[in-house]
mmCIF file as Biopython writes it, N, C-alpha, C and O atoms, coordinates in Angstrom:
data_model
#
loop_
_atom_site.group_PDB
_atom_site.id
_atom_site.type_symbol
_atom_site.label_atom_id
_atom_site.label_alt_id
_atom_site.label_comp_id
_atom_site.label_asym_id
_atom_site.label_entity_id
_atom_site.label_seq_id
_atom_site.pdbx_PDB_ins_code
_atom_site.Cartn_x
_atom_site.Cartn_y
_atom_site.Cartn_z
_atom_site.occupancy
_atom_site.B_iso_or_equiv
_atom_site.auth_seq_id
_atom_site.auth_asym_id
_atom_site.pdbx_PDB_model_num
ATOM 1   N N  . UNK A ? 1  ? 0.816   -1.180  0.000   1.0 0.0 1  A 1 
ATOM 2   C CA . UNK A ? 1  ? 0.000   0.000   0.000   1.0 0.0 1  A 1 
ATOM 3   C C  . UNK A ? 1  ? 0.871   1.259   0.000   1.0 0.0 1  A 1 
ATOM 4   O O  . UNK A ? 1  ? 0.623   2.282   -0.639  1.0 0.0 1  A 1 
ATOM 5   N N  . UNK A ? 2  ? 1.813   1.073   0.716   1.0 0.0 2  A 1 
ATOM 6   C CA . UNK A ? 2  ? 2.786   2.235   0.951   1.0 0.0 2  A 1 
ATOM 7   C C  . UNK A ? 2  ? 3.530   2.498   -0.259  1.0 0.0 2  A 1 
ATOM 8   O O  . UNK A ? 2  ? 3.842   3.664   -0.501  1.0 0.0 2  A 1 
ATOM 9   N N  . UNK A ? 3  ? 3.840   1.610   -1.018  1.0 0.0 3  A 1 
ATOM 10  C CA . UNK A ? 3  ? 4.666   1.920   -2.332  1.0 0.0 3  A 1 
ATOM 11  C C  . UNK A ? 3  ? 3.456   2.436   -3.404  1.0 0.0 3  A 1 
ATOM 12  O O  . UNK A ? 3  ? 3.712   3.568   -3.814  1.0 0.0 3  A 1 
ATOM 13  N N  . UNK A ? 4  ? 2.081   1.823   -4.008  1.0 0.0 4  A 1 
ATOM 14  C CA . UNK A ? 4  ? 1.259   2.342   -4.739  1.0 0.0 4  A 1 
ATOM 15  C C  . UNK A ? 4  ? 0.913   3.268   -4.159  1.0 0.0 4  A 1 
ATOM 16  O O  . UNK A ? 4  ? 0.450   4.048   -4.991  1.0 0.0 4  A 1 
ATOM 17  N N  . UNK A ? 5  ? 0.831   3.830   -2.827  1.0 0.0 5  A 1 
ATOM 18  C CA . UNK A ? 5  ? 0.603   5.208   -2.759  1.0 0.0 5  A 1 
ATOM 19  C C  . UNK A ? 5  ? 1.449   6.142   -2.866  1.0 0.0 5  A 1 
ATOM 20  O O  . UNK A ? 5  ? 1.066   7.310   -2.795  1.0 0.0 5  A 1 
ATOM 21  N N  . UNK A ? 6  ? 2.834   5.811   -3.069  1.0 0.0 6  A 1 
ATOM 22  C CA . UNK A ? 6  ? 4.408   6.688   -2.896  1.0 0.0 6  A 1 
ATOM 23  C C  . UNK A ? 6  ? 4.038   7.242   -4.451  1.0 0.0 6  A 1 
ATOM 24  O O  . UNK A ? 6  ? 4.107   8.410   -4.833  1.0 0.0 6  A 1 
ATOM 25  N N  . UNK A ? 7  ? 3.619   6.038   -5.246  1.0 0.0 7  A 1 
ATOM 26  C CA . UNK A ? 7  ? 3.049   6.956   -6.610  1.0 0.0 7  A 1 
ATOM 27  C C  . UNK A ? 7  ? 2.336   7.569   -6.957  1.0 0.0 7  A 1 
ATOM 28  O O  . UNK A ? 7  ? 2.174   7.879   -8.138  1.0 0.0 7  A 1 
ATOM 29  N N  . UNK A ? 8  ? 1.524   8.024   -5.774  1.0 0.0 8  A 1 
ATOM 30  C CA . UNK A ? 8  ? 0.366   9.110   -6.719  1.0 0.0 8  A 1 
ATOM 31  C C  . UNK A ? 8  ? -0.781  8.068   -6.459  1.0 0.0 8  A 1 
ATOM 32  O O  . UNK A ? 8  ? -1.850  8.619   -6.193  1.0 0.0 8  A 1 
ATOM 33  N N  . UNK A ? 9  ? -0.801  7.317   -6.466  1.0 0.0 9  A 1 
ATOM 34  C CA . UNK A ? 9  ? -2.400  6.402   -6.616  1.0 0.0 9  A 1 
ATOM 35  C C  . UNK A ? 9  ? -3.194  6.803   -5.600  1.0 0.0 9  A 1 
ATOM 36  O O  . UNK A ? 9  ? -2.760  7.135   -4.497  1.0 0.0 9  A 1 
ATOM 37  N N  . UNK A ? 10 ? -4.414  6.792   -5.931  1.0 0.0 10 A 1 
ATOM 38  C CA . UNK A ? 10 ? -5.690  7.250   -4.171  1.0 0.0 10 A 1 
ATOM 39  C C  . UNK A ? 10 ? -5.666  6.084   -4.210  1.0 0.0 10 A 1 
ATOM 40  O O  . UNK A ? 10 ? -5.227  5.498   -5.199  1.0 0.0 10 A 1 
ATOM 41  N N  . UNK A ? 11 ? -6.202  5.357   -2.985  1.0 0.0 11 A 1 
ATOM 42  C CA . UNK A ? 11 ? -5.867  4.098   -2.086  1.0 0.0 11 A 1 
ATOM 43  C C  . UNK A ? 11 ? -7.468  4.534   -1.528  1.0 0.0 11 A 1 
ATOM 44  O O  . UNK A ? 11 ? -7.849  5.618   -1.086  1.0 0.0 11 A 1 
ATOM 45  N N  . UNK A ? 12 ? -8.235  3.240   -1.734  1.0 0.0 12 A 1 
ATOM 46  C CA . UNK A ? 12 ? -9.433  3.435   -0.876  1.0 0.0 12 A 1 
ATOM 47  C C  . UNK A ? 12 ? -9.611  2.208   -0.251  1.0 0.0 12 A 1 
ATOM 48  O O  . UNK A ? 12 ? -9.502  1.401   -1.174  1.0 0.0 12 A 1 
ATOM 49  N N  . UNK A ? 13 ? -9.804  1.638   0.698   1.0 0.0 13 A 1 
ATOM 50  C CA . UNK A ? 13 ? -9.547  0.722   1.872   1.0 0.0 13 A 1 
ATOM 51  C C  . UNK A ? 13 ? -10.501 0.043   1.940   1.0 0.0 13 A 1 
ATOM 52  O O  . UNK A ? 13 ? -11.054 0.600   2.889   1.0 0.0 13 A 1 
ATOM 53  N N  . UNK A ? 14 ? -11.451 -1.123  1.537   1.0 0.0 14 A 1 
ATOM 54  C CA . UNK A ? 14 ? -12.595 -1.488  2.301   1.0 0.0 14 A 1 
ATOM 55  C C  . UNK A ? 14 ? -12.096 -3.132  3.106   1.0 0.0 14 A 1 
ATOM 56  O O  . UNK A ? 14 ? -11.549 -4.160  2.707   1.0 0.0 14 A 1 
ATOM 57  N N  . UNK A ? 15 ? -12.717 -2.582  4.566   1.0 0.0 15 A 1 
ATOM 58  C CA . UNK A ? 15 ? -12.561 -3.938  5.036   1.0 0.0 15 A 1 
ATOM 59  C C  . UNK A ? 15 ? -13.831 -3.724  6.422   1.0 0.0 15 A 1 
ATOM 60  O O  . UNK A ? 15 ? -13.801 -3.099  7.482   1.0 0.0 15 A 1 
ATOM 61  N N  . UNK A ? 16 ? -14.584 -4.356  5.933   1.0 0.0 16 A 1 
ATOM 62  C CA . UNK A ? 16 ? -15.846 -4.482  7.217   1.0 0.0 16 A 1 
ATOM 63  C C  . UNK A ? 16 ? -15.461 -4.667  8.649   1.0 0.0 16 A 1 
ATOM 64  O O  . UNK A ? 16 ? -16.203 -4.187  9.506   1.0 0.0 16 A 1 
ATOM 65  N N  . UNK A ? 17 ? -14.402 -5.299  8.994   1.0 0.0 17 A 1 
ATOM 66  C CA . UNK A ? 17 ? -13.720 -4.836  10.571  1.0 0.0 17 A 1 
ATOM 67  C C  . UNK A ? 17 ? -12.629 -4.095  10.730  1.0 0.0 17 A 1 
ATOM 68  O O  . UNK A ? 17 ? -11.742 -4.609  11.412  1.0 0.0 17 A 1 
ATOM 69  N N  . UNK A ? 18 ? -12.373 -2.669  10.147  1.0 0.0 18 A 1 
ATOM 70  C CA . UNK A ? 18 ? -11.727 -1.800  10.178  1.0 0.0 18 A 1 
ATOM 71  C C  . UNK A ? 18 ? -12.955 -0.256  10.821  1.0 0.0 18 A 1 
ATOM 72  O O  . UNK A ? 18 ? -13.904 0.227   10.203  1.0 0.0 18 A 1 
ATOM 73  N N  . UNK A ? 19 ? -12.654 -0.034  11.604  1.0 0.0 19 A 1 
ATOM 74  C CA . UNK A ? 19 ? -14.008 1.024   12.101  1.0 0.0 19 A 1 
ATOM 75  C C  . UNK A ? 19 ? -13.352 2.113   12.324  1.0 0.0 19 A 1 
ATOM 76  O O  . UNK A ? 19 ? -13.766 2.834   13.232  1.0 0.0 19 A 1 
ATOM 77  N N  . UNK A ? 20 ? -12.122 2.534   11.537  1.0 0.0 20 A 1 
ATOM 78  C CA . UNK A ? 20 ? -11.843 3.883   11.568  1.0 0.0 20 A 1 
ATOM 79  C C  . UNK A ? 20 ? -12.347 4.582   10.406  1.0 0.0 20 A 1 
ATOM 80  O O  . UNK A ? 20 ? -12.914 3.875   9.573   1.0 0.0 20 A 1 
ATOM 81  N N  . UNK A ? 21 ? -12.260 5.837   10.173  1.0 0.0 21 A 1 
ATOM 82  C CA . UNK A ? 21 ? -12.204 6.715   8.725   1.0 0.0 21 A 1 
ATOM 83  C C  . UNK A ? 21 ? -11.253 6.009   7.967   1.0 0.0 21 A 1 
ATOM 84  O O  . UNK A ? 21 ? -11.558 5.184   7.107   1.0 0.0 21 A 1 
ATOM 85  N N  . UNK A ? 22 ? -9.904  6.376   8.329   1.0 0.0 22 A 1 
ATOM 86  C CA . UNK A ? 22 ? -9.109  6.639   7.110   1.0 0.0 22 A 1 
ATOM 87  C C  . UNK A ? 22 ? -8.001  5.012   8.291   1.0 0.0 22 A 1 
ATOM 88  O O  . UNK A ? 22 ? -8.121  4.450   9.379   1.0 0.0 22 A 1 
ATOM 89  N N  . UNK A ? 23 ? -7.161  4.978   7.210   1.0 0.0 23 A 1 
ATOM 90  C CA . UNK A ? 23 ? -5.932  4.171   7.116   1.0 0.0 23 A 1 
ATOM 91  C C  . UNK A ? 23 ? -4.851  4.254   6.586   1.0 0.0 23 A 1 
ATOM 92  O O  . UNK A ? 23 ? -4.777  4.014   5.381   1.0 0.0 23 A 1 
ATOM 93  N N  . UNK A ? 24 ? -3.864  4.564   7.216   1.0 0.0 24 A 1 
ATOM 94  C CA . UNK A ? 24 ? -2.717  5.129   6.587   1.0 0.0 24 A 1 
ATOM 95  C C  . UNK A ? 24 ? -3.325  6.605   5.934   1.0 0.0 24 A 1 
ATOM 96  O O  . UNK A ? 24 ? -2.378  6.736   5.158   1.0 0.0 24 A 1 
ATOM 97  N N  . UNK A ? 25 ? -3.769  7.238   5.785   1.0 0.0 25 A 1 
ATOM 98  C CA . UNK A ? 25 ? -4.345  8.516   5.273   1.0 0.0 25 A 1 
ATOM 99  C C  . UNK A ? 25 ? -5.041  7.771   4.045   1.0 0.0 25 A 1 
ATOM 100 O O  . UNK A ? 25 ? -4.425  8.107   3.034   1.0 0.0 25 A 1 
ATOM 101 N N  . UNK A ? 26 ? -5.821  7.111   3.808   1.0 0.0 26 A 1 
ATOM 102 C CA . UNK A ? 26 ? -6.296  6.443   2.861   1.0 0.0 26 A 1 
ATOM 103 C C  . UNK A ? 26 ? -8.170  6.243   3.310   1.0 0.0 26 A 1 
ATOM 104 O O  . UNK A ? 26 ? -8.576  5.573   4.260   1.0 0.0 26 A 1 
ATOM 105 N N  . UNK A ? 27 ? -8.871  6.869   2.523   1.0 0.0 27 A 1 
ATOM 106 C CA . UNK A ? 27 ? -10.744 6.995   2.851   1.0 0.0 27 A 1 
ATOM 107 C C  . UNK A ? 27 ? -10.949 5.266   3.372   1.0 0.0 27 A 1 
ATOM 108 O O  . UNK A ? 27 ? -10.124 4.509   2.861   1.0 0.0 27 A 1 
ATOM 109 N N  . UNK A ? 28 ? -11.617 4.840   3.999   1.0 0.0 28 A 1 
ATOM 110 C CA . UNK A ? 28 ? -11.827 3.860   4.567   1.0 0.0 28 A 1 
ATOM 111 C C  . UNK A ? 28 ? -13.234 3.831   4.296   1.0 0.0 28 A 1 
ATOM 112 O O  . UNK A ? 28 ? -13.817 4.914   4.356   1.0 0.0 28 A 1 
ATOM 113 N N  . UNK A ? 29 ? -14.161 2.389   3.894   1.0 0.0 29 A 1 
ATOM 114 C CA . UNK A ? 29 ? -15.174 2.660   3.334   1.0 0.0 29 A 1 
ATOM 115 C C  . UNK A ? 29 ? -15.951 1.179   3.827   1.0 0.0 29 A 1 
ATOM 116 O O  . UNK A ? 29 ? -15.157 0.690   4.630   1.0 0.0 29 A 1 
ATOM 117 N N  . UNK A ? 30 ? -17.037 0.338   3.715   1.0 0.0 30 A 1 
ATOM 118 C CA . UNK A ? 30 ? -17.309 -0.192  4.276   1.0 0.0 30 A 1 
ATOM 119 C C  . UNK A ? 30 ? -18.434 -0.890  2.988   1.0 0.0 30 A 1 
ATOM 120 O O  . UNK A ? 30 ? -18.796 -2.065  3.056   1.0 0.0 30 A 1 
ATOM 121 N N  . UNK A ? 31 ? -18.864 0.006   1.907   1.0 0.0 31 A 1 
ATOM 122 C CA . UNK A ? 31 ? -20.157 -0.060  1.094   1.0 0.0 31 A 1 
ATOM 123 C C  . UNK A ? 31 ? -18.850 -0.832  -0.100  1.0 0.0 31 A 1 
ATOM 124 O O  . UNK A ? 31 ? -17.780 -0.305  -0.403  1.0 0.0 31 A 1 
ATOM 125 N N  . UNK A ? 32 ? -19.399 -2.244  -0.609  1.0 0.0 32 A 1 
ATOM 126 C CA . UNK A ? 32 ? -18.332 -2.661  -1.603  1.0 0.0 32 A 1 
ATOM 127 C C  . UNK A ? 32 ? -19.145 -1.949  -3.041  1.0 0.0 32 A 1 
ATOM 128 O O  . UNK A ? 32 ? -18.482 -1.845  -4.072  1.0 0.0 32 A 1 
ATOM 129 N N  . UNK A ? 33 ? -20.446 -1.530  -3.019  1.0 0.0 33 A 1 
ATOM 130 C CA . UNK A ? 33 ? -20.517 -1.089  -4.526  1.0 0.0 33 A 1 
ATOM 131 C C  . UNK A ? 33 ? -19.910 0.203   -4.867  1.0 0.0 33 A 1 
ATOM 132 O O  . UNK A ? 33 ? -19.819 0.654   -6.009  1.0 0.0 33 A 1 
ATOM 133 N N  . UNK A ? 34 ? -19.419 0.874   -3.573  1.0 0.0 34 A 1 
ATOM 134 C CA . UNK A ? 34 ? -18.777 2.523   -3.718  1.0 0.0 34 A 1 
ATOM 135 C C  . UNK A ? 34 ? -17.446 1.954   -4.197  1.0 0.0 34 A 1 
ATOM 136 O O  . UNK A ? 34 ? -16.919 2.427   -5.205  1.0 0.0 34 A 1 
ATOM 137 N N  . UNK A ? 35 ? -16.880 0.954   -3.512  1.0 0.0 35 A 1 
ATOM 138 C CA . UNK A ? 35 ? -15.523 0.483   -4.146  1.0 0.0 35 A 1 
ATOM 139 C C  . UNK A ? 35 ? -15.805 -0.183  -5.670  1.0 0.0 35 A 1 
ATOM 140 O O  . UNK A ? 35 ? -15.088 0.226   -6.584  1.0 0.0 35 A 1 
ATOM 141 N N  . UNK A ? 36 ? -16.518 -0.892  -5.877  1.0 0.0 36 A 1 
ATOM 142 C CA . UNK A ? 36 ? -16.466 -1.162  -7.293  1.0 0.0 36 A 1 
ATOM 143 C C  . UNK A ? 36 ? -16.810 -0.261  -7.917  1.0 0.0 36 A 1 
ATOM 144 O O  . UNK A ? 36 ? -16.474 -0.471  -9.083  1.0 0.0 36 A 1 
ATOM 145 N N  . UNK A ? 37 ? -17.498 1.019   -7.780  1.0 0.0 37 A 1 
ATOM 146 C CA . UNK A ? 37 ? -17.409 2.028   -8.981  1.0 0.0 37 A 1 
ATOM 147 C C  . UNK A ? 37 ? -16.923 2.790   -8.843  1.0 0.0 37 A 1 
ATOM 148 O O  . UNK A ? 37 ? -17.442 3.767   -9.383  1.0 0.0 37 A 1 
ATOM 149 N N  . UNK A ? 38 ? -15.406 3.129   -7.964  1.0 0.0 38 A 1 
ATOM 150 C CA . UNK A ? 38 ? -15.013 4.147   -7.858  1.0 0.0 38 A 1 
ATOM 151 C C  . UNK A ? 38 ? -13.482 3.732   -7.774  1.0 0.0 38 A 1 
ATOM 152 O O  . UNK A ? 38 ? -12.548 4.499   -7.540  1.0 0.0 38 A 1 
ATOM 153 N N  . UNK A ? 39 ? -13.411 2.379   -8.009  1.0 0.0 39 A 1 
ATOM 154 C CA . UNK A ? 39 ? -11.799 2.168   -8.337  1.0 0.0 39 A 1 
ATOM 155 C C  . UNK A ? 39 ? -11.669 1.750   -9.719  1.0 0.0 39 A 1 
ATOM 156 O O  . UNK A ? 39 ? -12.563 1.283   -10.426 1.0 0.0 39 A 1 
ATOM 157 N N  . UNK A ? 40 ? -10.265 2.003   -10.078 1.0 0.0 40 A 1 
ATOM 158 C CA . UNK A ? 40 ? -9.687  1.446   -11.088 1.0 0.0 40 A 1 
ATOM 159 C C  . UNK A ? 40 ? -9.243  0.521   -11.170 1.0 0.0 40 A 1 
ATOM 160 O O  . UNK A ? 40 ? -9.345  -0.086  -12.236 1.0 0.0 40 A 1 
ATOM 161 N N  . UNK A ? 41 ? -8.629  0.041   -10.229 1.0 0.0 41 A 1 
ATOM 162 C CA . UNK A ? 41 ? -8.259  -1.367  -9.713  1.0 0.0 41 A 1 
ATOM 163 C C  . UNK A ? 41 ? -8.423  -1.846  -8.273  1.0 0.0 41 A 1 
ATOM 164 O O  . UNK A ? 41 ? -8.557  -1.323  -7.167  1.0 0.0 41 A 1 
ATOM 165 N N  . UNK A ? 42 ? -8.368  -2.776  -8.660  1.0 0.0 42 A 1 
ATOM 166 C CA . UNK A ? 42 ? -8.611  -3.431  -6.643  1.0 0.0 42 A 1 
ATOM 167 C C  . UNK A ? 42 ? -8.130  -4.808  -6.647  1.0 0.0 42 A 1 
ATOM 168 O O  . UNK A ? 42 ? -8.452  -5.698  -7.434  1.0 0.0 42 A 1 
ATOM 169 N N  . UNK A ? 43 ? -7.162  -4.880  -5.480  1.0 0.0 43 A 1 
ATOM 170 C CA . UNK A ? 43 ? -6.354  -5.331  -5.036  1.0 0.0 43 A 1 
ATOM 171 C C  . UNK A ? 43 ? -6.693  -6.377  -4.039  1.0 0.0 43 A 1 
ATOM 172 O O  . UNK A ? 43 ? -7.017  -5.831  -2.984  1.0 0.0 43 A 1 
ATOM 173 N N  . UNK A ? 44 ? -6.745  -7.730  -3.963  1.0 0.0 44 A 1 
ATOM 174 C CA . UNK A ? 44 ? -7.306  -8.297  -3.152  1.0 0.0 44 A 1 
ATOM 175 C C  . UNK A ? 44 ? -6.567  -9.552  -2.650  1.0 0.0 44 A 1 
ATOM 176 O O  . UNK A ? 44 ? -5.457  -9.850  -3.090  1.0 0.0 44 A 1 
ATOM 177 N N  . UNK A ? 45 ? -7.132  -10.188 -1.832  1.0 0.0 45 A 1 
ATOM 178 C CA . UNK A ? 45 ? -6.229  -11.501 -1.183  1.0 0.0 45 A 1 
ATOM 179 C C  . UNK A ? 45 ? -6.370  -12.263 -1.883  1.0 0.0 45 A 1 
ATOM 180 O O  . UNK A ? 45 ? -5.465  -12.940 -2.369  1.0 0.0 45 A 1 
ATOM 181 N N  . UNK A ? 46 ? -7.997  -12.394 -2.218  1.0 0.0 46 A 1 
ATOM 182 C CA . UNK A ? 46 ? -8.257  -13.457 -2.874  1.0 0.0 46 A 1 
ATOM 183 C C  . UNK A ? 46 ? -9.771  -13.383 -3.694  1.0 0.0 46 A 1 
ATOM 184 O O  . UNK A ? 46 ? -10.791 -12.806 -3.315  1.0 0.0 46 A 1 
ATOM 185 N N  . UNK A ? 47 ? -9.564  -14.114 -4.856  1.0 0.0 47 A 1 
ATOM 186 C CA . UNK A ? 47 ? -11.060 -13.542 -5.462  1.0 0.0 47 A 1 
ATOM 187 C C  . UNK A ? 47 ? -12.525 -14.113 -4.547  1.0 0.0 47 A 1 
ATOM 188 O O  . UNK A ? 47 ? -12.530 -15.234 -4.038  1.0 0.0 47 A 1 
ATOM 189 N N  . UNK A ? 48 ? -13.572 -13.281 -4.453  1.0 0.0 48 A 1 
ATOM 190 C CA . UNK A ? 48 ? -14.175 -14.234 -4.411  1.0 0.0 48 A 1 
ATOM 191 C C  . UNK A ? 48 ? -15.802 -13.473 -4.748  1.0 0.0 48 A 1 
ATOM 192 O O  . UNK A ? 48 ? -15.816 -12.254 -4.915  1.0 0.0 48 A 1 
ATOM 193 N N  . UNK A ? 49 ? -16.790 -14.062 -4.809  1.0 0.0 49 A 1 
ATOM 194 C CA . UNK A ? 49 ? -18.217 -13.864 -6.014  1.0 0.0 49 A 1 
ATOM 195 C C  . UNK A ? 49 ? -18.411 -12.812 -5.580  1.0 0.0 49 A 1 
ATOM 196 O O  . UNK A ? 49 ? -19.245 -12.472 -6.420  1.0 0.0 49 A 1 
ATOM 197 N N  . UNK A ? 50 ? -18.327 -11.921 -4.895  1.0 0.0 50 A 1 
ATOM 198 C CA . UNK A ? 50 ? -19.052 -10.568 -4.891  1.0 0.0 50 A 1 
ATOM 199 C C  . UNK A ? 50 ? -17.960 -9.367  -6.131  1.0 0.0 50 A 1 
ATOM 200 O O  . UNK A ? 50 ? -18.266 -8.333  -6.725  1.0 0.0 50 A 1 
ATOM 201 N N  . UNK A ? 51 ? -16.747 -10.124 -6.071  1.0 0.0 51 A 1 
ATOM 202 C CA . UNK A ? 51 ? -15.936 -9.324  -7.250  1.0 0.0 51 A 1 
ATOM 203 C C  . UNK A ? 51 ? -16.050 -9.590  -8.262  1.0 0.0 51 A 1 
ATOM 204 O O  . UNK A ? 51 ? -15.456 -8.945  -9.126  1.0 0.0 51 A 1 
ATOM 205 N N  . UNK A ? 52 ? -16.972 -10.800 -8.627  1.0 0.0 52 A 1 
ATOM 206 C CA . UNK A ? 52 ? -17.108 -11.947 -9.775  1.0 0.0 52 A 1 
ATOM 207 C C  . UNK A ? 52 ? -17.872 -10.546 -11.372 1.0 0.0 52 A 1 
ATOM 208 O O  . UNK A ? 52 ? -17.769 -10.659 -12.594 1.0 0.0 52 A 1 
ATOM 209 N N  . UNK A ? 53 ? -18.430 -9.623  -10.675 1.0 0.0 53 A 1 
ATOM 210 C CA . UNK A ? 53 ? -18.835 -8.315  -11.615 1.0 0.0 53 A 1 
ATOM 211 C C  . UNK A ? 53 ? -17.782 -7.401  -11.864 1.0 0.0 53 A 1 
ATOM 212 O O  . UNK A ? 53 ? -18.199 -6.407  -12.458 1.0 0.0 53 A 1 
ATOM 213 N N  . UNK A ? 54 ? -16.585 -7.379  -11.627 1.0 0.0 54 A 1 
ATOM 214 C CA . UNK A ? 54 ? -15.878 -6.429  -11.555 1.0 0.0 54 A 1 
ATOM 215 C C  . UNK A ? 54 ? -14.489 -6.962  -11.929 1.0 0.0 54 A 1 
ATOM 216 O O  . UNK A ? 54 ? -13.430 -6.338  -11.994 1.0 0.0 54 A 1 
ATOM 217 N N  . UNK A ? 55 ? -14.768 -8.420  -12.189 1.0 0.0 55 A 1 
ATOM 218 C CA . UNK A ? 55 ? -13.327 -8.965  -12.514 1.0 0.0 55 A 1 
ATOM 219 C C  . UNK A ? 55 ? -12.162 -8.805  -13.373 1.0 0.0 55 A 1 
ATOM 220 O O  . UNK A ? 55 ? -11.089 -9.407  -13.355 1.0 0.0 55 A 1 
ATOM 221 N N  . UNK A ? 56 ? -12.697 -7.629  -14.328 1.0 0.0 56 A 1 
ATOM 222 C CA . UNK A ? 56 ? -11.608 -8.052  -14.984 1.0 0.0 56 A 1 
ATOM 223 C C  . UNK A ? 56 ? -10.589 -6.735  -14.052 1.0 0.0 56 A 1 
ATOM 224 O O  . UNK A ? 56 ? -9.399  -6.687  -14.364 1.0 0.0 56 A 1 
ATOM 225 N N  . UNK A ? 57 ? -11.106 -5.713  -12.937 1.0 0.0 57 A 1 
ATOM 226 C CA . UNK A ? 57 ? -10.448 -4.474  -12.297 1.0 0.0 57 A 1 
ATOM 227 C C  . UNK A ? 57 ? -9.497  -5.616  -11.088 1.0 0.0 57 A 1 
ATOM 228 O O  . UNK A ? 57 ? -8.326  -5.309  -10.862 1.0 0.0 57 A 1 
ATOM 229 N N  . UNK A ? 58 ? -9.912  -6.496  -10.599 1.0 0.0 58 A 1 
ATOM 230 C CA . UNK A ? 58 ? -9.027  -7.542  -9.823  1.0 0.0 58 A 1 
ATOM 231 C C  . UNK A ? 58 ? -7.874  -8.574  -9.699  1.0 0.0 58 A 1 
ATOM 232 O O  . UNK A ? 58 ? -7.970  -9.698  -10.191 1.0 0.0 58 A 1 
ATOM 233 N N  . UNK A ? 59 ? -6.943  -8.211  -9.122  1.0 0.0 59 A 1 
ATOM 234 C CA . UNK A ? 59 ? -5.830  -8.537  -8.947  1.0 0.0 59 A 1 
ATOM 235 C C  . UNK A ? 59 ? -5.376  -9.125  -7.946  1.0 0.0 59 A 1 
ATOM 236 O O  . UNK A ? 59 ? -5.518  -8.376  -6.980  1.0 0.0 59 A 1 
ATOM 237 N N  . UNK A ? 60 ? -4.847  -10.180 -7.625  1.0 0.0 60 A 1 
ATOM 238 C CA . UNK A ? 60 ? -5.195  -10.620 -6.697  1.0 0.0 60 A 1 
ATOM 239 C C  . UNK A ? 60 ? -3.994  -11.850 -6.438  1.0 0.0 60 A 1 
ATOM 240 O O  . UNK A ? 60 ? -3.572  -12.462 -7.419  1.0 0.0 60 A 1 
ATOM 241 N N  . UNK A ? 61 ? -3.469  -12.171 -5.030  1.0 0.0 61 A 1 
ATOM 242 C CA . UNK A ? 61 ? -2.635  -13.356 -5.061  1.0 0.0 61 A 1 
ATOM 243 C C  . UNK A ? 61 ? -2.724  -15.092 -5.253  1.0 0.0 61 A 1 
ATOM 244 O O  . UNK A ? 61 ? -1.798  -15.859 -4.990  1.0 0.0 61 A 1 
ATOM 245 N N  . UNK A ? 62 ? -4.151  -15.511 -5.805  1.0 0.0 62 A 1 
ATOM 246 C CA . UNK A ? 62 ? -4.394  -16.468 -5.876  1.0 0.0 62 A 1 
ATOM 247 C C  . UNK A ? 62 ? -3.918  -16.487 -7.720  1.0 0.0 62 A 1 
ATOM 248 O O  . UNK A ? 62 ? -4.459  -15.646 -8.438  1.0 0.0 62 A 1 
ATOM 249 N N  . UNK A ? 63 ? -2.808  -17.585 -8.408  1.0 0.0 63 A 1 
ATOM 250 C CA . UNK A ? 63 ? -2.144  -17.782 -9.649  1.0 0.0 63 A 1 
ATOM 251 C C  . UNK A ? 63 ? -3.578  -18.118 -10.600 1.0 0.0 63 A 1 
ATOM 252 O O  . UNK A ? 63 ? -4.019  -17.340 -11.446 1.0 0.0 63 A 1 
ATOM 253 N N  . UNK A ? 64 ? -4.127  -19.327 -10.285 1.0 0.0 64 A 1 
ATOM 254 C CA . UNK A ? 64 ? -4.760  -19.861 -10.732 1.0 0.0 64 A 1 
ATOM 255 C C  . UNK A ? 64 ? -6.387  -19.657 -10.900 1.0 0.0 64 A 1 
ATOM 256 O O  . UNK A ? 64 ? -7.153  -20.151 -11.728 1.0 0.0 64 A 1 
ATOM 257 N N  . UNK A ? 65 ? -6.764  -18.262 -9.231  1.0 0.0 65 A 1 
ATOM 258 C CA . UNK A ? 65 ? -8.180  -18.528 -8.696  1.0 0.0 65 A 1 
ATOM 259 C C  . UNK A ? 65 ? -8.564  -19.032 -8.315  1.0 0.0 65 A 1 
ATOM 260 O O  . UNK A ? 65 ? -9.792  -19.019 -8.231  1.0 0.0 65 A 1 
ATOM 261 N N  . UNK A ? 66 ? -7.521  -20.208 -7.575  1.0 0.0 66 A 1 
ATOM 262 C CA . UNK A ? 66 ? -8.620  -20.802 -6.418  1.0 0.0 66 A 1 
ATOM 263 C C  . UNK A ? 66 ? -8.112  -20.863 -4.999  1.0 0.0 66 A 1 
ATOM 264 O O  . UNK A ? 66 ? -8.105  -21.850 -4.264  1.0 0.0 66 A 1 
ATOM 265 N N  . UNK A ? 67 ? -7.648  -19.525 -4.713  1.0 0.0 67 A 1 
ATOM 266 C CA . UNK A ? 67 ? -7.024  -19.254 -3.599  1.0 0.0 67 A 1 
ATOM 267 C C  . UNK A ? 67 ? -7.659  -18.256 -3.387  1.0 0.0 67 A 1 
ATOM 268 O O  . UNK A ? 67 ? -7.435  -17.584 -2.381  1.0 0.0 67 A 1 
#
């Protein structure tokens, strides 16, 4: 996070047990359809069906998809 933001990128955070505003100075958000229409990409652990609309913006550490 710290390096894509060293470039310039806005960083928007969603994680449902995170209950601050911001993170790292980064909007913290909680609603996943504000994140799917308001990123360019999104960055994730791992895919899974609620990103299944938005897939081709997801990136993610599973090689294959089934991680």
């Amino acid at each position: 996070m710290k390096r894509v933001k060293a470039k310039g990128v806005k960083v928007i955070v969603y994680e449902l047990e995170l209950h601050e505003t911001t993170f790292f100075n980064s909007k913290v958000t909680h609603d996943l359809a504000e994140l799917k229409s308001s990123a360019d990409i999104i960055i994730a652990n791992r895919m899974v069906y609620e990103l299944d609309y938005v897939a081709e913006k997801v990136y993610n550490r599973g090689l294959f998809g089934s991680d």
